[in-house]
DRENTI-515759 format. One record per residue (C-alpha): z, y, x; residue in three letters. Coordinates in steps of 0.5 Angstrom, whole numbers, plus 500, padded with zeros to 3 digits. Each point is the difference from the previous one (the first is absolute). Layout:
<recs>
REC / w / v / u / type
REC / Z / Y / X / Ala;
...
</recs>
This chain:
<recs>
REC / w / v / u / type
REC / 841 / 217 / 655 / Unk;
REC / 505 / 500 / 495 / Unk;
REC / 506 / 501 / 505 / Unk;
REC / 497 / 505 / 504 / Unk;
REC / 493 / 504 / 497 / Unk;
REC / 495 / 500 / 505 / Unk;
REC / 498 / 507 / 504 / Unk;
REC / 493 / 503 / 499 / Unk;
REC / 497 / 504 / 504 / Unk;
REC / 497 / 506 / 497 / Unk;
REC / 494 / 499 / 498 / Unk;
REC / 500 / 493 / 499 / Unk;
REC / 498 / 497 / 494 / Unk;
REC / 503 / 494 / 498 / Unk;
REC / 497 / 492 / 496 / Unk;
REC / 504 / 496 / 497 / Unk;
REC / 498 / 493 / 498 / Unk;
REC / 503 / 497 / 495 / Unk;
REC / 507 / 503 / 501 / Unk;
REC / 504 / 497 / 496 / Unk;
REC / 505 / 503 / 495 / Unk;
REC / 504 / 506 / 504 / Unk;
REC / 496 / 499 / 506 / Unk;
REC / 495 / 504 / 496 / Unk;
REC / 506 / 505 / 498 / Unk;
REC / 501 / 501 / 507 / Unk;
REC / 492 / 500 / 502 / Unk;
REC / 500 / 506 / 496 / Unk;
REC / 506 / 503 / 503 / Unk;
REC / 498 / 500 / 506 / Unk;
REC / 493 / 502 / 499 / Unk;
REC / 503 / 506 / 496 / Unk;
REC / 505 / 502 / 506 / Unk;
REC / 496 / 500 / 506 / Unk;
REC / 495 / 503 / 495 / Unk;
REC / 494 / 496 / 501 / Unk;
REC / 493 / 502 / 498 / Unk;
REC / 499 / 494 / 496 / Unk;
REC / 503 / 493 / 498 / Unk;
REC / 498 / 494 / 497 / Unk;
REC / 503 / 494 / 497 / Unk;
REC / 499 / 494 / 497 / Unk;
REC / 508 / 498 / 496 / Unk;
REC / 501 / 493 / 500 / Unk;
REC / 507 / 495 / 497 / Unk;
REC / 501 / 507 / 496 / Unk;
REC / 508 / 497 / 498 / Unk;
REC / 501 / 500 / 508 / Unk;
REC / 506 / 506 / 499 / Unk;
REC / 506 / 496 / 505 / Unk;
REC / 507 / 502 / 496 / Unk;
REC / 496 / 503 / 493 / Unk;
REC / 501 / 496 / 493 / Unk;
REC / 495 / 504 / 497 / Unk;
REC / 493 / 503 / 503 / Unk;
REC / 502 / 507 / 503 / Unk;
REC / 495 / 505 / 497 / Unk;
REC / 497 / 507 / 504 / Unk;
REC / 497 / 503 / 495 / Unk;
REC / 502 / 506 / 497 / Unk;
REC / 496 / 497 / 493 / Unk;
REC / 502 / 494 / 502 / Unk;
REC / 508 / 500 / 500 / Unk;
REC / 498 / 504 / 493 / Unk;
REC / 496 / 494 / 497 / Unk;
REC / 503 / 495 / 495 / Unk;
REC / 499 / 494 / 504 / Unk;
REC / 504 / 504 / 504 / Unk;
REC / 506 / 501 / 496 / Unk;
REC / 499 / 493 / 497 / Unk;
REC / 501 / 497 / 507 / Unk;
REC / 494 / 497 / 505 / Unk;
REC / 503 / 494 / 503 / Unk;
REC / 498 / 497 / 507 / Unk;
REC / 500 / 494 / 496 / Unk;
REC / 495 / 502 / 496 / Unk;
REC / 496 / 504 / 507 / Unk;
REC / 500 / 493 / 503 / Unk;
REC / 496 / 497 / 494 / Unk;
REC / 496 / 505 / 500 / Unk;
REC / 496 / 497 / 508 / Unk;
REC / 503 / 493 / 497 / Unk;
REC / 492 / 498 / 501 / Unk;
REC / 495 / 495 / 504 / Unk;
REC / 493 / 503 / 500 / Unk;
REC / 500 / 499 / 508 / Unk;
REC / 504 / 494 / 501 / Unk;
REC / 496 / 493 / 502 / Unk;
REC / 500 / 495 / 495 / Unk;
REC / 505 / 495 / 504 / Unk;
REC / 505 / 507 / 500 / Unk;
REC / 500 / 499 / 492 / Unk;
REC / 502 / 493 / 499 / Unk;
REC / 505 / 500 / 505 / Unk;
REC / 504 / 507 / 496 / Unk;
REC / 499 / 496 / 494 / Unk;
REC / 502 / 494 / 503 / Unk;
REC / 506 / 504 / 503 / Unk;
REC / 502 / 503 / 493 / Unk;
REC / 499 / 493 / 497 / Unk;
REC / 506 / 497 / 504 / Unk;
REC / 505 / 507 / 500 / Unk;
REC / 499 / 499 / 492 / Unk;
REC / 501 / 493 / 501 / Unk;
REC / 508 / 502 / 504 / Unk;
REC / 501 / 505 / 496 / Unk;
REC / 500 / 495 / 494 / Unk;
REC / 504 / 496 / 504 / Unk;
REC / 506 / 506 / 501 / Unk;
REC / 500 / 501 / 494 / Unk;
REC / 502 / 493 / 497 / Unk;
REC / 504 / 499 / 507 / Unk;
REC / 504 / 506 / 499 / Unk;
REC / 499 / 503 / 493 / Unk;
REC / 498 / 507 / 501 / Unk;
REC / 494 / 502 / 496 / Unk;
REC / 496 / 504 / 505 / Unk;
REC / 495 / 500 / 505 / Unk;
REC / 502 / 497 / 507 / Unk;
REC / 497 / 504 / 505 / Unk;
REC / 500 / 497 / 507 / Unk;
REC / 498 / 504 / 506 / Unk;
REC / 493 / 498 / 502 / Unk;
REC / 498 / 494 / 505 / Unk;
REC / 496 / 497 / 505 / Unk;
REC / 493 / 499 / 495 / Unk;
REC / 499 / 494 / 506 / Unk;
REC / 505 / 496 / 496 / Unk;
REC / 496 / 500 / 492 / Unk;
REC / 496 / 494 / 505 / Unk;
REC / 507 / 497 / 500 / Unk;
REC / 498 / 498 / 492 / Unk;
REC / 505 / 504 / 495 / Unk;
REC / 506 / 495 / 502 / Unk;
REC / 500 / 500 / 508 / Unk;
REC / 499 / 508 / 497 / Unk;
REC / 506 / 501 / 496 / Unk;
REC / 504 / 496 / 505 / Unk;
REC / 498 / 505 / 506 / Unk;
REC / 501 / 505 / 494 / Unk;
REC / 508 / 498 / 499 / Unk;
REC / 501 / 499 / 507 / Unk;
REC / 498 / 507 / 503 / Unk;
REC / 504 / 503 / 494 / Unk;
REC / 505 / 496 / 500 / Unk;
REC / 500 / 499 / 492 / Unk;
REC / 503 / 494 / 495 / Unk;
REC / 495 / 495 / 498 / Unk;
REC / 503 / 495 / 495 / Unk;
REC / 501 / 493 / 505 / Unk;
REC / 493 / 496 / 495 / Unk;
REC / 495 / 504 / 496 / Unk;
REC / 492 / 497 / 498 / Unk;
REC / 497 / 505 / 505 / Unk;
REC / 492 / 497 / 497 / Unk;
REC / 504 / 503 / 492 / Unk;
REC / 501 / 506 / 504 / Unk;
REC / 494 / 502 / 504 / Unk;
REC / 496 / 499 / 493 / Unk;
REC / 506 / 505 / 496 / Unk;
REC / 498 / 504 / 506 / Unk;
REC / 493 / 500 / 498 / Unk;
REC / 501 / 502 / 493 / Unk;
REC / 503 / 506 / 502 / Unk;
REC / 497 / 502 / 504 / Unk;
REC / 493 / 500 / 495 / Unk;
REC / 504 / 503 / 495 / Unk;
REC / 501 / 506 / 504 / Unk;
REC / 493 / 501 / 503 / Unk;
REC / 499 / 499 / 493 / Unk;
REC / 505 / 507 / 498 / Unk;
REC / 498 / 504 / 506 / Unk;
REC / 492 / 500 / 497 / Unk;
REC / 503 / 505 / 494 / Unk;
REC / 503 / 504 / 506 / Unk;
REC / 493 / 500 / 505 / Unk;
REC / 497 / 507 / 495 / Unk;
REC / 505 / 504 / 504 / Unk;
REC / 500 / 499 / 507 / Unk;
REC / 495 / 504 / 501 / Unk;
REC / 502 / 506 / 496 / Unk;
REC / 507 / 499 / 504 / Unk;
REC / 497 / 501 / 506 / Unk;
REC / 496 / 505 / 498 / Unk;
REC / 506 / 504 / 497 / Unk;
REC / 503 / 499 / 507 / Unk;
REC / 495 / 503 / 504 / Unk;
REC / 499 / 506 / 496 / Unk;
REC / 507 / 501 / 501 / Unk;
REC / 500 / 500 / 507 / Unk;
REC / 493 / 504 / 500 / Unk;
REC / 504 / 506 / 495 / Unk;
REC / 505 / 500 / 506 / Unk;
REC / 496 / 500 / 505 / Unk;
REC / 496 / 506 / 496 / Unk;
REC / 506 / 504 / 499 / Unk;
REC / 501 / 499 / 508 / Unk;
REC / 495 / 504 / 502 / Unk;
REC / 493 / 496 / 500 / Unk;
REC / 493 / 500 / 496 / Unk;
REC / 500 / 492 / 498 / Unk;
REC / 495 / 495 / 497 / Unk;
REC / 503 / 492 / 498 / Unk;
REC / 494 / 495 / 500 / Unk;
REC / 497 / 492 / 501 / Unk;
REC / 499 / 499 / 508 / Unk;
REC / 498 / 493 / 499 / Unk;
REC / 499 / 495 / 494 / Unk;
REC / 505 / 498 / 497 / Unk;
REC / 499 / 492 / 503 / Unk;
REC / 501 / 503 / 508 / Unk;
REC / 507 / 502 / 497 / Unk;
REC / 502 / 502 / 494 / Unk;
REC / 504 / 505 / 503 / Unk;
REC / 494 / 504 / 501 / Unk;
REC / 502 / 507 / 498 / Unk;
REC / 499 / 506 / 505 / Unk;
REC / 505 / 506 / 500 / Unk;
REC / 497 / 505 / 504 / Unk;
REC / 503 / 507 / 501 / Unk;
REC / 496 / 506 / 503 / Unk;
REC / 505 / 506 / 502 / Unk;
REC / 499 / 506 / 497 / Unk;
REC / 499 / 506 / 505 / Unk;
</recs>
């Protein structure tokens, strides 16, 4: 869709389901140019701009706003959908278990190579948490080719990891207050742009919040 926008006919309006990020922009896009009578769209994974360090504002008001100027990382986008309302139980344990043990290997890097930064390693197979954290880490090492010292206590480690790993959970619950106003913030941007297009629009709940937390509709009605 990014490469190459879609053709509408004329009169068709357009829905798009928890598009993520650009898709959304391209959505609209679209919508606009076939001049489409309504469109209707639920944005999702808000920091999903491929090639952009910060969120690219549409808006009028919004490229004025003070965030704006201070800059609106996809950093900070991405911490915004950083929930769990709909995940099972067992999809939790495993994203704890699974930031356990990179926290963990990135403890390990930095004693092994002396750099005080965090590690990041691409994602994995998630069947391999089975493996426990040392058949995991050796996985890890292999597929990414990194340097693990020839002996270390992998039991001293995983518990290292542990630590970390609540010690962060513990920090982001001062940031949790501003997801939802972020999101927010985002969505009325897109909503002022899509406004400025042409349409009549409304931003509101279409399901509860534990169905998906991304429950927030964009709609826009062309104005005739």
């Amino acid at each position: 869709v990014l490469a190459a926008a879609p053709s509408l006919p004329e009169s068709a309006g357009l829905v798009a389901l928890h598009a993520c990020g650009a898709l959304s922009d391209a959505a609209i896009l679209a919508a606009t140019r076939a001049g489409s009578p309504q469109i209707a769209i639920a944005p999702c994974c808000f920091h999903y701009h491929p090639g952009a360090d910060a969120l690219p504002l549409r808006s009028t008001l919004g490229r004025r706003s003070s965030l704006a100027a201070r800059g609106l990382t996809s950093q900070a986008l991405r911490f915004a959908t950083a929930e769990e309302v709909a995940a099972p139980g067992r999809r939790r344990r495993q994203r704890s278990r699974e930031e356990a043990f990179r926290l963990a290997l990135d403890q390990l890097l930095r004693e092994t190579t002396g750099e005080d930064r965090y590690h990041h390693v691409p994602p994995v197979p998630r069947p391999w948490l089975a493996l426990g954290f040392e058949g995991w880490l050796q996985r890890v090492a292999a597929l990414h080719r990194l340097r693990l010292p020839a002996r270390f206590d992998a039991a001293s480690l995983e518990r290292r990891g542990e630590a970390r790993a609540a010690e962060a959970r513990a920090l982001a619950v001062a940031r949790i207050p501003f997801r939802r106003p972020l999101e927010i913030w985002y969505l009325l941007d897109r909503a002022l742009w899509l406004a400025e297009l042409g349409h009549a629009v409304t931003l509101e709940p279409f399901c509860a919040r534990r169905d998906t937390p991304r429950n927030v509709l964009l709609h826009g009605a062309r104005c005739r």
